[in-house]
C-alpha positions as CSV (number, residue, x, y, z in Angstrom):
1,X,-111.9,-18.6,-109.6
2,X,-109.8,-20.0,-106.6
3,X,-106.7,-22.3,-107.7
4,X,-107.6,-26.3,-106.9
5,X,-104.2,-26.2,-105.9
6,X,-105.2,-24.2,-102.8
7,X,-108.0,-26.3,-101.4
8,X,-106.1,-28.7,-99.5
9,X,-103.8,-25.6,-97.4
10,X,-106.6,-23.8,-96.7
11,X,-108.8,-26.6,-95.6
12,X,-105.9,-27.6,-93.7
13,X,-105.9,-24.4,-91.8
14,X,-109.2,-24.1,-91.3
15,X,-108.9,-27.4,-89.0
16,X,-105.9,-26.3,-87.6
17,X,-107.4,-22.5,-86.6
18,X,-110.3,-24.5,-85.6
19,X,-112.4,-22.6,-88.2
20,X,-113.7,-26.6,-88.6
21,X,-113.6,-28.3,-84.7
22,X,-113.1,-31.9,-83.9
23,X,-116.5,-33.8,-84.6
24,X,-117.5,-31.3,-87.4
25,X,-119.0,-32.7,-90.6
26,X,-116.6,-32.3,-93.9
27,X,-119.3,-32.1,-96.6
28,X,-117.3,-32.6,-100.0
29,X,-120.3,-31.0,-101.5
30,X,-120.7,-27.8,-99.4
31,X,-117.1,-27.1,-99.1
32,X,-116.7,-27.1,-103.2
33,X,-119.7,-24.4,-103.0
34,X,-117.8,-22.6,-100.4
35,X,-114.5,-22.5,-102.0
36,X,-115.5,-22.0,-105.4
37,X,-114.4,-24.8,-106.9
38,X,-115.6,-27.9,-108.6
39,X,-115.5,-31.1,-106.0
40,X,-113.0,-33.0,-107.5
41,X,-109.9,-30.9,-105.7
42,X,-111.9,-31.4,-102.3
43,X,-112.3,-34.5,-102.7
44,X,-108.7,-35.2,-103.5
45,X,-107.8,-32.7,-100.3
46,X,-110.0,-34.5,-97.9
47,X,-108.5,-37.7,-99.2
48,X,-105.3,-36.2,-98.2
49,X,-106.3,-34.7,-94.7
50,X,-107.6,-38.3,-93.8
51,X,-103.8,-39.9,-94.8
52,X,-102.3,-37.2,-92.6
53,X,-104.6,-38.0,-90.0
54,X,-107.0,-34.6,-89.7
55,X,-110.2,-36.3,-90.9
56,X,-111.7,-38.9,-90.2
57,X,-112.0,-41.5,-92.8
58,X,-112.9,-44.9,-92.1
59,X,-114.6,-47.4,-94.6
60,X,-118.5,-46.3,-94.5
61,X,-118.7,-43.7,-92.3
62,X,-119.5,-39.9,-92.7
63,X,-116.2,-37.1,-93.1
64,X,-115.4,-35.1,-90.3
65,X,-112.9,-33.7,-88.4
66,X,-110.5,-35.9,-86.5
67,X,-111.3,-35.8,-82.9
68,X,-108.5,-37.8,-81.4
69,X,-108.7,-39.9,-78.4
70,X,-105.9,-40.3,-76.2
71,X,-105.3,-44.2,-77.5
72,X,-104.7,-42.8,-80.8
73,X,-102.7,-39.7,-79.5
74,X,-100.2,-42.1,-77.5
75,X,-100.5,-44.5,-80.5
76,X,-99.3,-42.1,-83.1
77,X,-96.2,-40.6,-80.7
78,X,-95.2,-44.4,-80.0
79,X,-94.6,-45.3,-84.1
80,X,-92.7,-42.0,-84.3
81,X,-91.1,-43.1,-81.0
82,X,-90.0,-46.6,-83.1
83,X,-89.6,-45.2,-86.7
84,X,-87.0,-42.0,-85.8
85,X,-84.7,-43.9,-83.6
86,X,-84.5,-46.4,-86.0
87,X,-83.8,-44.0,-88.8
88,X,-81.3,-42.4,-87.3
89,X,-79.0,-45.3,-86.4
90,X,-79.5,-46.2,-89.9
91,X,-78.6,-43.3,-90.8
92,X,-75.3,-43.1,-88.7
93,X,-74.1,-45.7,-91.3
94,X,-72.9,-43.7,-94.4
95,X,-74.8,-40.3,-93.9
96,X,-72.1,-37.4,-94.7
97,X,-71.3,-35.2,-91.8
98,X,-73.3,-32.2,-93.3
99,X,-76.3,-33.9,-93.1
100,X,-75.8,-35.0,-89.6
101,X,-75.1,-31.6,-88.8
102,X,-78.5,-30.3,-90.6
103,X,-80.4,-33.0,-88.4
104,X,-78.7,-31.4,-85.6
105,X,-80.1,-27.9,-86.7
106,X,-83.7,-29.5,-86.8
107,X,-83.6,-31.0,-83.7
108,X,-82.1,-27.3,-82.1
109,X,-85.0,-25.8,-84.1
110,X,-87.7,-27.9,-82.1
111,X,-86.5,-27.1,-79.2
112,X,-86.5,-23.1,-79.8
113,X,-89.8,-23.8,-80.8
114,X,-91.2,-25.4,-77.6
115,X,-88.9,-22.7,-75.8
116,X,-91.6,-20.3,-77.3
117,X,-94.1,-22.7,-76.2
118,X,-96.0,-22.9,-80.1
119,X,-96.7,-26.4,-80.6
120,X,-98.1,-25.6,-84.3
121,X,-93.9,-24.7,-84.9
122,X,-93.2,-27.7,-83.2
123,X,-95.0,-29.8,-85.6
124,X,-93.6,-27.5,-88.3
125,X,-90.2,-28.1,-87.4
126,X,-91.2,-31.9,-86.7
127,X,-92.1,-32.3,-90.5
128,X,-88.6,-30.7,-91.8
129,X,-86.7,-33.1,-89.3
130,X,-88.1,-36.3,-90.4
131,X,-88.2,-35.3,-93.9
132,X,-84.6,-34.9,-94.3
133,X,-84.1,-37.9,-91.8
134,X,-86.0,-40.1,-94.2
135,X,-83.3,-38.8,-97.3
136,X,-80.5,-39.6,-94.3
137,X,-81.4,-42.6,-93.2
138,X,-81.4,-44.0,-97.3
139,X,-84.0,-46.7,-96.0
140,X,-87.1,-45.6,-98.6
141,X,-89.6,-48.2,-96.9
142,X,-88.5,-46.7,-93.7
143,X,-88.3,-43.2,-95.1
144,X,-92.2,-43.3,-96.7
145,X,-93.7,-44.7,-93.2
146,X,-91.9,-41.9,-91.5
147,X,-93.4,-39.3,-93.2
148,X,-96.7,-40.2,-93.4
149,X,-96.6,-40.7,-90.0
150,X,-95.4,-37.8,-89.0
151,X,-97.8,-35.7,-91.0
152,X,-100.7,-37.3,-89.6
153,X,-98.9,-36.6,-85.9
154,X,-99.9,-33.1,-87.0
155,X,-103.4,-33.5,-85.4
156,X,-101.5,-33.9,-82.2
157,X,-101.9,-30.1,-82.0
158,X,-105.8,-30.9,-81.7
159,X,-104.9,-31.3,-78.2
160,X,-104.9,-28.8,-75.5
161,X,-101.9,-27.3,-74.5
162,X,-101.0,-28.8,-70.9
163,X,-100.6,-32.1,-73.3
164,X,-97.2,-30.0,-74.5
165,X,-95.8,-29.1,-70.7
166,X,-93.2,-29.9,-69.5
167,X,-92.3,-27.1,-72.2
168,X,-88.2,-26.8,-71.2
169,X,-87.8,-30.3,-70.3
170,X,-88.5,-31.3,-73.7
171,X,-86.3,-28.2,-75.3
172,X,-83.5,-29.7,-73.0
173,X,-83.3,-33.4,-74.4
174,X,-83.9,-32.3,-78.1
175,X,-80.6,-29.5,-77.7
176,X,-79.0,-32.8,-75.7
177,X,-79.5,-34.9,-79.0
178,X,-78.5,-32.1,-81.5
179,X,-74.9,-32.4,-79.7
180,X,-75.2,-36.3,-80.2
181,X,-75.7,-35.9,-83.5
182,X,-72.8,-32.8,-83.7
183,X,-70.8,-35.4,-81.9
184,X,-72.0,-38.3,-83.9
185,X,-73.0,-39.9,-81.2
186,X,-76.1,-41.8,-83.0
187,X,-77.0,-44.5,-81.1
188,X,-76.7,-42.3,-78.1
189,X,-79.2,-39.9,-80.2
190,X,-81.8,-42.3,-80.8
191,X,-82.2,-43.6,-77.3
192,X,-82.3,-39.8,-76.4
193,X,-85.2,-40.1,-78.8
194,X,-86.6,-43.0,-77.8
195,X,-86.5,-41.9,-74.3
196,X,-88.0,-38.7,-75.5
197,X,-91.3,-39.6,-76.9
198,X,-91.7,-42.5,-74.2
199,X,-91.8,-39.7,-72.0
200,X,-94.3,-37.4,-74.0
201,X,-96.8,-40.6,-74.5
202,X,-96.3,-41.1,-70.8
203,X,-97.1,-37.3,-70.6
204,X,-100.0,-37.8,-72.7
205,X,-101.7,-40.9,-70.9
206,X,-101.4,-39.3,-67.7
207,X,-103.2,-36.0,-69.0
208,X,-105.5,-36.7,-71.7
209,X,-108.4,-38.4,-69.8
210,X,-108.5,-35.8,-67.2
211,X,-109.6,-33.5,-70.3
212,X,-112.1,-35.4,-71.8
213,X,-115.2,-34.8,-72.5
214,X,-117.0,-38.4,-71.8
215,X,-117.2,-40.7,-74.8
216,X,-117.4,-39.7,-78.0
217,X,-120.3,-40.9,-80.1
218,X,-118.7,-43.0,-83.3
219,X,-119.4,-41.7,-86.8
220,X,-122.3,-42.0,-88.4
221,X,-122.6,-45.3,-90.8
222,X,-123.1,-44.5,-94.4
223,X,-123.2,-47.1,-97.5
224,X,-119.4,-47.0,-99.4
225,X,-119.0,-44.5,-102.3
226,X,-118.9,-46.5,-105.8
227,X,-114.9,-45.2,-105.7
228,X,-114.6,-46.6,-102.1
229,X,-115.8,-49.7,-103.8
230,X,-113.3,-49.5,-106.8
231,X,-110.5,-49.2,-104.3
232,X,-111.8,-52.1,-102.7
233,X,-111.8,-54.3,-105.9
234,X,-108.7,-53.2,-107.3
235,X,-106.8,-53.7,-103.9
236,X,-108.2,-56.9,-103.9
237,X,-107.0,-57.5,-107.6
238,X,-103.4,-56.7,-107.0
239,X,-103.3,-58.5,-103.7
240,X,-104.6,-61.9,-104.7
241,X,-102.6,-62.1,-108.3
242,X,-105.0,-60.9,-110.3
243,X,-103.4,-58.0,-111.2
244,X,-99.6,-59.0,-110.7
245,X,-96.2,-56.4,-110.3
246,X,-95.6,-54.5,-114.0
247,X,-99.4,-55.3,-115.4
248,X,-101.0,-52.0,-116.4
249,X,-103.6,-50.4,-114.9
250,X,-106.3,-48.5,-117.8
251,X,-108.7,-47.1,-116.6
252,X,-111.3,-47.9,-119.6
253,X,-110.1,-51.7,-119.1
254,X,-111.2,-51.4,-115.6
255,X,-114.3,-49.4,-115.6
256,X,-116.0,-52.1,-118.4
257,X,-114.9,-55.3,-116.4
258,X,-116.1,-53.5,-113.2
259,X,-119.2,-51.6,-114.7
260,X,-118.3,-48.4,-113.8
261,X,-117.6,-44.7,-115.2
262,X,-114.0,-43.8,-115.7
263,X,-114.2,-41.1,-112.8
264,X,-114.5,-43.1,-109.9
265,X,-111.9,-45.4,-111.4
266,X,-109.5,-42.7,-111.6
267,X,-110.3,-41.5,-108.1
268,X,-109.5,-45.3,-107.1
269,X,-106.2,-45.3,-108.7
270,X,-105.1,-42.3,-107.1
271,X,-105.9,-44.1,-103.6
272,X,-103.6,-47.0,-104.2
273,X,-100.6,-44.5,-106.0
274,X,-100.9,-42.8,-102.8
275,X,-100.5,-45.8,-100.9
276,X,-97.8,-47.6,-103.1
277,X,-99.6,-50.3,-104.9
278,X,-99.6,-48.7,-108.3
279,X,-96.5,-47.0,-110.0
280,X,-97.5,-42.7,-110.1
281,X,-94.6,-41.8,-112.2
282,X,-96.2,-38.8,-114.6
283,X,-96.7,-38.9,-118.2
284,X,-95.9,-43.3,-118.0
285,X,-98.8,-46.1,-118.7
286,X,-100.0,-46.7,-114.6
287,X,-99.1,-50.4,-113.6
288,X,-98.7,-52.3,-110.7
289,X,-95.9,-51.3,-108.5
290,X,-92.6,-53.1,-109.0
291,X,-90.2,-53.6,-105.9
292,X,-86.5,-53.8,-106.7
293,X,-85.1,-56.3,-104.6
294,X,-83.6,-54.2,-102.5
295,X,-87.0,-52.1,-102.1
296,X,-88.7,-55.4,-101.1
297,X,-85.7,-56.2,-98.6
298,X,-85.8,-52.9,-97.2
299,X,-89.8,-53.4,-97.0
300,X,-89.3,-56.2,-95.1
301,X,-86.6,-54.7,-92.7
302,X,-89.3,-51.9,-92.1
303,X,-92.1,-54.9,-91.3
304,X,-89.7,-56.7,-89.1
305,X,-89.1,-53.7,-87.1
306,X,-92.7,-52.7,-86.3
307,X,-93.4,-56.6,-85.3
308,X,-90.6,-56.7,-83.0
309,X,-92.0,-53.4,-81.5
310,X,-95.5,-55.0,-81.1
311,X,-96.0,-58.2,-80.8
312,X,-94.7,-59.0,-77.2
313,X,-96.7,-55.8,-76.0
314,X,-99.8,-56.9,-77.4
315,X,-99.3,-60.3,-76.3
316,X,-98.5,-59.3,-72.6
317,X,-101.8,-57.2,-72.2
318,X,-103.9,-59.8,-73.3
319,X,-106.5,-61.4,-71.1
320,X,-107.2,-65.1,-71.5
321,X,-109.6,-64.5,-73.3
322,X,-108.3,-62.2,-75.6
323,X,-105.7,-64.6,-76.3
324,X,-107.7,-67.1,-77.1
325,X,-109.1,-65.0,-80.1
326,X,-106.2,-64.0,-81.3
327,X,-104.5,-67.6,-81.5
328,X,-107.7,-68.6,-83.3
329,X,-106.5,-65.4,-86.1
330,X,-102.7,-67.1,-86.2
331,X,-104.4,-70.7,-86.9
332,X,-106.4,-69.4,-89.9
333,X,-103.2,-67.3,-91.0
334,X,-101.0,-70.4,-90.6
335,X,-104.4,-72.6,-92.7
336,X,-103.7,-69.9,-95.2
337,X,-100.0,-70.1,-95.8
338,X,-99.8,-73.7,-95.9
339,X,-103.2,-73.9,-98.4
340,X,-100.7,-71.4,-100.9
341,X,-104.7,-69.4,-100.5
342,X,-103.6,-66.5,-102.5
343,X,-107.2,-64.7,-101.9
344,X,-107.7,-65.5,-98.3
345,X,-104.1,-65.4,-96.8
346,X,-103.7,-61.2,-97.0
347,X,-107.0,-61.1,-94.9
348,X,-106.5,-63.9,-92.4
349,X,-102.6,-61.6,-92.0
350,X,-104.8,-58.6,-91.8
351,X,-106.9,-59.5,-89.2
352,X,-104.0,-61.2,-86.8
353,X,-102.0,-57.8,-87.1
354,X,-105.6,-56.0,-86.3
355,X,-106.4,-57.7,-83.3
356,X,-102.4,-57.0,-82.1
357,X,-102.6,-53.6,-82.7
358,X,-106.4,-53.7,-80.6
359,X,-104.3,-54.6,-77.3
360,X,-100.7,-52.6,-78.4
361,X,-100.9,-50.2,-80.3
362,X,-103.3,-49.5,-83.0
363,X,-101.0,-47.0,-85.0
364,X,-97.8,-49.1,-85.0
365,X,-100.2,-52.3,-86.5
366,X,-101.8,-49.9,-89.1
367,X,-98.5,-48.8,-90.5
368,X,-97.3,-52.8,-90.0
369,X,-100.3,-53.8,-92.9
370,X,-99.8,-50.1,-94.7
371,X,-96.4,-52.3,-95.5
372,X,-97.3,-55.2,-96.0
373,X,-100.3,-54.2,-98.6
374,X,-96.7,-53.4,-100.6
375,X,-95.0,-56.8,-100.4
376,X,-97.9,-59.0,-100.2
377,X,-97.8,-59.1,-104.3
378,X,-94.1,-60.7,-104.1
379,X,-94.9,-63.5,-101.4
380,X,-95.0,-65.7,-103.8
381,X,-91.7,-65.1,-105.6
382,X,-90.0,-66.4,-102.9
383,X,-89.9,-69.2,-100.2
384,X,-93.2,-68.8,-98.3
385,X,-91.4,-70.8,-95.1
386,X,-90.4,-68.9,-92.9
387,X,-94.0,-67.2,-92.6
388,X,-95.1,-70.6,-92.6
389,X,-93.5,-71.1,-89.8
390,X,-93.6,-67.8,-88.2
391,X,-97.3,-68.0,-87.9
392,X,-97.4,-71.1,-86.7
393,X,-95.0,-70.7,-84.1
394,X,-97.4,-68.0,-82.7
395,X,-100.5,-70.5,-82.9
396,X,-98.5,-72.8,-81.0
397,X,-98.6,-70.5,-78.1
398,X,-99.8,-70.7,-74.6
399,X,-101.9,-68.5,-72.1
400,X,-100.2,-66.8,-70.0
401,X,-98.5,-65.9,-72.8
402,X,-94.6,-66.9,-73.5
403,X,-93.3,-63.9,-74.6
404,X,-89.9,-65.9,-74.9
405,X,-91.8,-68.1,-77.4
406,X,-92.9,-65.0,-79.8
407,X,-89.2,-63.3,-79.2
408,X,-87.9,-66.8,-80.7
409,X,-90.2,-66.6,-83.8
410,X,-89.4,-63.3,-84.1
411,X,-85.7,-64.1,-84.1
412,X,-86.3,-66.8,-86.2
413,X,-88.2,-64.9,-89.3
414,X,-85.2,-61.8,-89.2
415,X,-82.7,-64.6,-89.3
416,X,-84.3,-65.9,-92.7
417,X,-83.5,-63.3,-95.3
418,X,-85.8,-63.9,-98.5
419,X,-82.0,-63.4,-100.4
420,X,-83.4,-65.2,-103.6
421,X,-85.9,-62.7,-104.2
422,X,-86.1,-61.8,-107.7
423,X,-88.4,-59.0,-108.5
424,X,-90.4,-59.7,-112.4
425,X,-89.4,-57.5,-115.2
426,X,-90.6,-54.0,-115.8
């Protein structure tokens, strides 16, 4: 019988080979019979596929392969284009010369890859790069969002291959920031980078929609799995205090108060280990994930930086009316704080950072509430204030929007460290 351990490669390259196209269904069920296995390793593969990006995976909605529309195409090569520079200026702080030399090796190894014009060794190479940038850059909030974003950027070879030309103009500026990063030049290296994948998303808007195919019809609704549902409680749980940082998590506790067999509870705690809300270590009692201070901090770093990113984009391409929405999101958000709602404040944040990333960047405002899922447990260990303020500053604003007035709430919030943190005992 075939290894579990070798569903998720295979099913992997099967999407990749396009053995499985964009649009085709992923039947859990089918696939198990196909690989000869039992469906609990497809289901765990597919789980993985839709974090990296390959599947699609929404709440209620039938598995299939990703098809990617441009928006989320540009969207994905933007984060990267805001999480790598980032890392490696962090990194120019106390990384050893060696490593900055290996990161120089990467970045020449892209290029010899898009020399040969094989964007599946791009993405390769891609993945080895960010990996040992996220060790570099000793940022491990910053570190995790890289790479899972730059995993689920490997569905960016779903796209045809004039998306990839200019091929030697790319090669060129990755070989120009290996010698930046030879010369430890890292500031200069991350604008190169920055510079970089501006240009490729550029590339990308400007080609993508002259290769579609029309509009694609949206997945097919289907009711929630009872995991899906699991997930959805226990998120809840750990979010609103229920479940607080360093309580267990049993799984026969959990499936009585919720009514449920053990297997989709397990299945639901895999979901949030895999996201960061509950501690994965092997062979220890699961609880809910505890932060070191320094973990939160550098959390919050990490959520600072995305928000700077998008919140004057999004504001600038919004209509009047558009606006007008969103303000009334930063009202309830602001309601929230002030009420101390523990159970309708990660929402209300939720749906303010949704309807941003629905007029900047979709990807960039996913991985902004991916973080802040992580720290929303801690909130209250600290001054709530200056997100008090924060969000009230942005309900305060006007139409046509005063990006000066969201740049000084911006400026305002990084200026208030939450230094009295104190993370509760393991």
């Amino acid at each position: 019988m075939p290894e579990p351990k070798a569903v998720l490669p295979r099913l992997r390259a099967e999407i990749l080979t396009g053995v499985l196209k964009p649009g085709d269904p992923v039947n859990e069920v089918k696939l198990a019979e196909r690989y000869g296995v039992s469906p609990t390793p497809v289901r765990e593969a597919v789980w993985q596929l839709i974090s990296e990006g390959y599947i699609e995976g929404g709440r209620n909605r039938r598995r299939r392969v990703m098809k990617l529309s441009p928006e989320r195409g540009v969207g994905i090569v933007e984060l990267l284009g805001v999480l790598i520079p980032a890392a490696l200026e962090r990194a120019g702080r106390w990384a050893p010369g060696v490593e900055l030399d290996r990161l120089a090796d990467g970045a020449d190894a892209m290029a010899n890859s898009l020399d040969r014009q094989d964007p599946g060794a791009v993405i390769g190479e891609a993945v080895g790069f960010v990996d040992l940038l996220a060790e570099t850059c000793r940022q491990p909030q910053l570190g995790r969002q890289l790479n899972e974003t730059v995993r689920r950027a490997g569905s960016l070879i779903l796209f045809p291959a004039e998306v990839w030309t200019p091929w030697s103009g790319w090669s060129a500026q990755l070989r120009w920031i290996a010698t930046a990063l030879r010369d430890r030049q890292l500031r200069l290296a991350a604008s190169a980078y920055t510079e970089l994948m501006t240009g490729f998303a550029d590339r990308m808007r400007a080609v993508l929609p002259q290769l579609a195919e029309g509009p694609d019809r949206p997945p097919e609704a289907v009711g929630r799995t009872r995991h899906e549902e699991v997930v959805e409680q226990l998120q809840d749980d750990i979010l609103s205090g229920v479940l607080k940082p360093g309580d267990p998590v049993r799984e026969t506790e959990i499936s009585a108060r919720l009514g449920v067999s053990s297997t989709p509870v397990r299945e639901a705690i895999r979901v949030l280990i895999a996201v960061g809300l509950i501690d994965g270590q092997p062979h220890r009692t699961r609880r809910v994930s505890v932060l070191s201070a320094e973990e939160y901090l550098a959390a919050v770093d990490l959520l600072r930086l995305l928000q700077t990113w998008l919140l004057p984009r999004a504001l600038g391409a919004m209509s009047e009316e558009d606006f007008g929405g969103f303000i009334a999101r930063a009202e309830l958000a602001a309601e929230r704080f002030e009420q101390d709602d523990p159970a309708g404040l990660p929402p209300a944040v939720f749906e303010m950072y949704e309807e941003l990333g629905r007029h900047g960047n979709h990807e960039v405002a996913a991985a902004f509430v991916s973080s802040l899922r992580r720290t929303l447990p801690y909130w209250r260990s600290y001054d709530l204030a200056p997100h008090r303020h924060f969000t009230r500053a942005l309900a305060s604003l006007q139409y046509p929007v005063r990006i000066a007035g969201a740049a000084a709430a911006i400026d305002r919030l990084n200026r208030e460290r939450p230094a009295d943190f104190t993370p509760p005992a393991r």
